[in-house]
N, C-alpha and C positions, 0 to 999 in steps of 0.2 A: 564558488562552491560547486561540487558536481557530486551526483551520485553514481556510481557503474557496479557493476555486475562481474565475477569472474563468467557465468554461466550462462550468459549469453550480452550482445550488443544491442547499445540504444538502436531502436528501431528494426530489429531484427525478431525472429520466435522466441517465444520461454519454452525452455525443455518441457516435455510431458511429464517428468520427472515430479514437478514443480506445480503440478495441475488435476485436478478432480479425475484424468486418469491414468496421473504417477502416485507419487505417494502423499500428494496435495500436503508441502511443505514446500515453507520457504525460501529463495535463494541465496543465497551469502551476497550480501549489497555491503559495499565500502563508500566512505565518506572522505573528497576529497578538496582540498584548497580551504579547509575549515576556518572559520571570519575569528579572528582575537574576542572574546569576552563571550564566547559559547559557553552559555549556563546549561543547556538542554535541547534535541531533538525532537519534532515530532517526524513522525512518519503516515503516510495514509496511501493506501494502494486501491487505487478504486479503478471501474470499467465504465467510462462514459457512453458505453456503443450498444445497451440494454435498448431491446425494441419496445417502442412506445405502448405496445398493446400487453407487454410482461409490466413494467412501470411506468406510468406516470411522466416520470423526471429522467428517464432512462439512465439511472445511473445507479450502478450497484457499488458498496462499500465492503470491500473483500478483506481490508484488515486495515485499524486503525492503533499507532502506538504512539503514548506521550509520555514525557518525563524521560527521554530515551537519557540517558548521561551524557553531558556536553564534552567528556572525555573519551568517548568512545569513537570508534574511527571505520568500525564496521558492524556489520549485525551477520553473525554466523548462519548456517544454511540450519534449520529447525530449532531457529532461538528468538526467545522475545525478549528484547533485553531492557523492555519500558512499561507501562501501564496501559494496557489494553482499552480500548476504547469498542464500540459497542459498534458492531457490522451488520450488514443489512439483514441478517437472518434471527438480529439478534443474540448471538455468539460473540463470544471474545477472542476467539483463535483467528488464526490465518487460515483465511478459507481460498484455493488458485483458482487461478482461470477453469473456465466450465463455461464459454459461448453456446446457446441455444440454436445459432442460427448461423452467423457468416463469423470472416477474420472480425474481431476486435481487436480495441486496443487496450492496451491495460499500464496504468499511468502511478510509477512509486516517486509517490511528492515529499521531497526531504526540505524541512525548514528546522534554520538554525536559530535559536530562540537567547534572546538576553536572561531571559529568566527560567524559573521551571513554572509548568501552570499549576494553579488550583482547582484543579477538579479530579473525581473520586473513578475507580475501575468504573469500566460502563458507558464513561460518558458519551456522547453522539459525535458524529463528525461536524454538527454545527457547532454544538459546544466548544469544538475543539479549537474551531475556527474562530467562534467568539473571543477565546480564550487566549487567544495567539495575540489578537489585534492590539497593534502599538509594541511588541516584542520581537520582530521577526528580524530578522541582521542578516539573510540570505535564504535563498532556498534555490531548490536545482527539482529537475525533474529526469528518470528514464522509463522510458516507454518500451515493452515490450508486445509481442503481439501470440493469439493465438486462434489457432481454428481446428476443433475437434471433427475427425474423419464423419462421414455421413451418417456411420452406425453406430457412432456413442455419441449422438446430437441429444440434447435432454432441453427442458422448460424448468426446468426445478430451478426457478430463481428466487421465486416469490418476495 
């Protein structure tokens, strides 16, 4: 299974288009080589590259989706086409890239699931992960990158 991008390459930049300073929506991602008895999708877009003195765990949760439809074959460019799972700022939407500091990376983890999960709008990314364990029939990952010019750098991660 693989996930790709019309709007940019694995390991390559996400347009500003797509980031805290475009019009901070999401990019049309498609789903491909999808595994026989796909019941449902998650999706989780998170930034591993969070400096330790903003959090902790340095990792920020920029949008979380489950229940995606195991029929579905892409996610259009400003669509959620699953149940929203609960992001680090506490929001449910797709919040893009916004680095404080240097390039990051920014990581859309597609897993194909046998089942759909049981849990409600909101849930956490642990949860989500709990919830997966023992259902997963593939996952793929694409990584995009971004680095905001020196005079729209911000800390507003919290």
């Amino acid at each position: 299974m693989k996930i790709v991008s019309k709007d940019f390459k694995h390991g390559e930049y996400i347009p500003a288009k797509f980031t805290c300073n475009g019009e901070n929506i999401n990019p049309e991602l498609e789903f491909v080589d999808i595994p026989e008895g796909t019941k449902s999708f998650v999706l989780i877009f998170d930034d591993p590259d969070v400096p330790e003195v903003l959090r902790k765990d340095r990792n920020f949760d920029h949008w979380i989706l489950f229940n995606i439809p195991g029929t579905s074959r892409k996610i259009e460019e400003n669509l959620n086409p699953g149940i929203s799972g609960k992001n680090t700022r506490g929001g449910l939407n797709y919040i893009g890239p916004c680095p404080p500091d240097t390039i990051h990376r920014y990581f859309f983890r597609l897993y194909a699931l046998n089942d759909v999960l049981d849990l409600k709008e909101g849930a956490t990314k642990e949860d989500v992960y709990q919830a997966m364990e023992g259902k997963i029939l593939a996952k793929a990952h694409l990584v995009g990158l971004y680095e905001q010019a020196d005079d729209k750098k911000t800390i507003e991660l919290r």
